[in-house]
KEKE-3310 file (N, C-alpha, C; in steps of 0.2 Angstrom, whole numbers, plus 5000, padded with zeros to 4 digits):
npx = (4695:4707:4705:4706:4718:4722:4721:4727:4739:4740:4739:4751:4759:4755:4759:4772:4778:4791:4792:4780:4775:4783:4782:4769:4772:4776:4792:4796:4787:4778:4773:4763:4761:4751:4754:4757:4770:4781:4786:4796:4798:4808:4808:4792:4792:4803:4797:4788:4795:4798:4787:4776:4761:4747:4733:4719:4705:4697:4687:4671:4672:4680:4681:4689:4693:4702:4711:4714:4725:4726:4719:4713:4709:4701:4698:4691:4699:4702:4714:4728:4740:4759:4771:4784:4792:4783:4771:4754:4748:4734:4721:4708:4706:4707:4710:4718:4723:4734:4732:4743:4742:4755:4763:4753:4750:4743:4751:4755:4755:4755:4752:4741:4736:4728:4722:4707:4694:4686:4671:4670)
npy = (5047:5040:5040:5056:5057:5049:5059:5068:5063:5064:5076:5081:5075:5082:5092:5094:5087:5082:5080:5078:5068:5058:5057:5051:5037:5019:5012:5000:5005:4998:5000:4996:5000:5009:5002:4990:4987:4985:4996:5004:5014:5023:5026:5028:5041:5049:5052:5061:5071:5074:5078:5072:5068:5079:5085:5078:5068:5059:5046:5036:5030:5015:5006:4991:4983:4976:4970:4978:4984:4984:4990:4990:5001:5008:5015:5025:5033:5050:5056:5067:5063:5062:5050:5045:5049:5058:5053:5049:5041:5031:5038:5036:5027:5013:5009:5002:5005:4999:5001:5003:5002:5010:5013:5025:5031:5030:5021:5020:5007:4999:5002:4999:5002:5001:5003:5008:5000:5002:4998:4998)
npz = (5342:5337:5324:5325:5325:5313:5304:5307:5305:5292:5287:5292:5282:5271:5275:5275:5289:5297:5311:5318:5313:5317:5329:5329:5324:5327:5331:5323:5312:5298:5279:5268:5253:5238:5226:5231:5239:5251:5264:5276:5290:5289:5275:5272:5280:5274:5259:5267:5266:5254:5250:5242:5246:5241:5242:5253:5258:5267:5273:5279:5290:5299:5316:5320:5334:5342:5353:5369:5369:5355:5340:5322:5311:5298:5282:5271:5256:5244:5236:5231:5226:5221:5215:5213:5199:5194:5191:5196:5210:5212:5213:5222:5236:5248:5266:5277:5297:5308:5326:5339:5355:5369:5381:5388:5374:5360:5344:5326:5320:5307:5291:5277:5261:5249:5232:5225:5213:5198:5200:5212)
capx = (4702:4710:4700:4710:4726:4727:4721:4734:4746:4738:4740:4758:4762:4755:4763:4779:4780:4793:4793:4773:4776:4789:4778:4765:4773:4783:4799:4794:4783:4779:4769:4760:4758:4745:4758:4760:4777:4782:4789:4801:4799:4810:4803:4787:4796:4807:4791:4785:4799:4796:4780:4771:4753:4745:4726:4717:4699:4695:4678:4670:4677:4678:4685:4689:4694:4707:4710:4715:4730:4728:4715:4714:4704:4697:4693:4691:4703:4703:4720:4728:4749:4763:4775:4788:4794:4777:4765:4749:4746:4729:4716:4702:4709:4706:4716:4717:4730:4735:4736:4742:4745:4764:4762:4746:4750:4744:4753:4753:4761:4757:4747:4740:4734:4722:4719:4701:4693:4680:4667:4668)
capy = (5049:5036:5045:5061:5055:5046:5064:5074:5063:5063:5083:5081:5072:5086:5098:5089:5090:5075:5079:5076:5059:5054:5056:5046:5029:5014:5012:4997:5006:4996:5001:4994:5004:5005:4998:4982:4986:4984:5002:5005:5021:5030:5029:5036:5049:5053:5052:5066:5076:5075:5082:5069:5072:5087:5086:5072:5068:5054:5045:5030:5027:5008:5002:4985:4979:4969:4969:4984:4987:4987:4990:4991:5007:5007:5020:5027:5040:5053:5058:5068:5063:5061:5042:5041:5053:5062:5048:5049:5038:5031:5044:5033:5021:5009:5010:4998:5005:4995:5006:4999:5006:5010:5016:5027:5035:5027:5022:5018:5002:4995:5005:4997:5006:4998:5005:5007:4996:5008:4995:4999)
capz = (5344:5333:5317:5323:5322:5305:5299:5309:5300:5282:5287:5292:5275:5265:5277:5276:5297:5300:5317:5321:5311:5321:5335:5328:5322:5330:5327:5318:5306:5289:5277:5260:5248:5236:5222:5233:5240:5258:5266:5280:5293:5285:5266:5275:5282:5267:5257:5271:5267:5245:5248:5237:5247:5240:5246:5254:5259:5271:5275:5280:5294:5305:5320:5324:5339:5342:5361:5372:5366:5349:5334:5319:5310:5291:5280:5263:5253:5239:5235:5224:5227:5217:5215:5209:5193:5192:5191:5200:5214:5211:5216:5227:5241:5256:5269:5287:5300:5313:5330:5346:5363:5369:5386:5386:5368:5353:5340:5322:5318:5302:5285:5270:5256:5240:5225:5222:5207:5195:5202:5223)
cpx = (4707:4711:4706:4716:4728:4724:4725:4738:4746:4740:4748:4761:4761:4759:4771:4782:4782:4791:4786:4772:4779:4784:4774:4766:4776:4786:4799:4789:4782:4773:4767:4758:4753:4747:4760:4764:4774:4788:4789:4798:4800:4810:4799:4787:4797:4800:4787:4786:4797:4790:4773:4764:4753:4737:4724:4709:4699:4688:4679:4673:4676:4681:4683:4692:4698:4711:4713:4720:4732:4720:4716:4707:4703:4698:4696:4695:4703:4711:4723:4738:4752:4768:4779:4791:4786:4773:4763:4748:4739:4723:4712:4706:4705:4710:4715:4726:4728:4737:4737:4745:4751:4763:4755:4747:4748:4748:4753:4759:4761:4751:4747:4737:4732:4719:4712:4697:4686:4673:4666:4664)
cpy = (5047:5039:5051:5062:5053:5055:5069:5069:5062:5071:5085:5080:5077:5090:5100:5090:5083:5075:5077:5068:5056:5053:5050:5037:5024:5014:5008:4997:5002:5001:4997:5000:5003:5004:4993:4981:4988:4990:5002:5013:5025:5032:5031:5042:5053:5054:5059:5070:5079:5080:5078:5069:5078:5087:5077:5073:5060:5053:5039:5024:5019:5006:4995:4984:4974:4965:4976:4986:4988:4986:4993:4996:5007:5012:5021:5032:5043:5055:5060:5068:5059:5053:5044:5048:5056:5058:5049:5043:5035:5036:5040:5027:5020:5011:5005:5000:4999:5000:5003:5004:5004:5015:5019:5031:5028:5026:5020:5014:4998:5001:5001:5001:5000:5001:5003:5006:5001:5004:4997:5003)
cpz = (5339:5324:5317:5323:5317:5302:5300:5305:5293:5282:5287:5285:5271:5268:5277:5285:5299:5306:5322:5319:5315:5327:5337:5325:5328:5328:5324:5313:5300:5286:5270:5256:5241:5227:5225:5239:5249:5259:5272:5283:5290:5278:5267:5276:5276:5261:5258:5267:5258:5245:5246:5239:5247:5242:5246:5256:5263:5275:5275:5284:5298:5309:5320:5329:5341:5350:5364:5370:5358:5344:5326:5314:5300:5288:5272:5261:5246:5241:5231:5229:5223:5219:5211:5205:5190:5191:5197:5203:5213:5215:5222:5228:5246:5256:5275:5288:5305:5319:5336:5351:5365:5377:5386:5380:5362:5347:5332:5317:5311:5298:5280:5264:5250:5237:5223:5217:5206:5198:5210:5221)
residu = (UNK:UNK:UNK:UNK:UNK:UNK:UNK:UNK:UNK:UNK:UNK:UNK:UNK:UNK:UNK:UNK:UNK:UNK:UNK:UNK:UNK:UNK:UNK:UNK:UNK:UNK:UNK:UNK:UNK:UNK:UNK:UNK:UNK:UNK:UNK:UNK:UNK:UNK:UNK:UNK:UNK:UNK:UNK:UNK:UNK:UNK:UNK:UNK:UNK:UNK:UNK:UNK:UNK:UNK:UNK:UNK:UNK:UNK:UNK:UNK:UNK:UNK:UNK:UNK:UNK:UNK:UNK:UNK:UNK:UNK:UNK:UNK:UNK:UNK:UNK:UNK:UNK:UNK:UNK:UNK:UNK:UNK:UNK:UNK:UNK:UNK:UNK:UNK:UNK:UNK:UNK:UNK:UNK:UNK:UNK:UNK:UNK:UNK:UNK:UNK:UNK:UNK:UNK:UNK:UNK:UNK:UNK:UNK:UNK:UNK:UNK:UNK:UNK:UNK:UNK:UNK:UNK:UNK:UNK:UNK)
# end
């Protein structure tokens, strides 16, 4: 289930569908990006809104477990999206969200993103 939520929102991003995002985060969202940088809700959003995912691929997925209310989910990405002034994002990422429970709705409180090394 967790799986098909980060991909409804990897679908949202290329579809720029703030309103499904919205849905999906906590209001304290962060994010790392896979330049390093520490992002806010709303640069995710605004991010949504630019467009910059243009196709994605996602595999290899893992749960961890972290206690009933939260875990954290694994997986591997191809990406083709835009940063910045037309620089390419790096194509092949990690990823670890962090998703916790908020009444009976999941949701997703923390993204990291890592650039993957010609060696993985």
């Amino acid at each position: 289930m967790l799986f098909d939520n980060t991909k409804t929102i990897f679908e949202a991003q290329k579809t720029k569908n703030v309103s499904t995002l919205d849905g999906f985060l906590t209001s304290d969202f962060r994010q790392v990006g896979s330049e390093g940088m520490l992002h806010d809700r709303k640069e995710f959003l605004d991010d949504a809104v630019e467009g910059y995912l243009k196709e994605y691929s996602l595999y290899d997925v893992k749960l961890v477990h972290v206690d009933d209310n939260a875990v954290i989910l694994t997986y591997k990405g191809i990406l083709h999206q835009l940063e910045g002034d037309d620089v390419l994002a790096p194509r092949y990422q990690h990823f670890s969200d962090l998703w916790v429970k908020q009444g009976d709705q999941w949701k997703l409180k923390y993204r990291q993103s890592t650039p993957r090394r010609s060696i993985d």
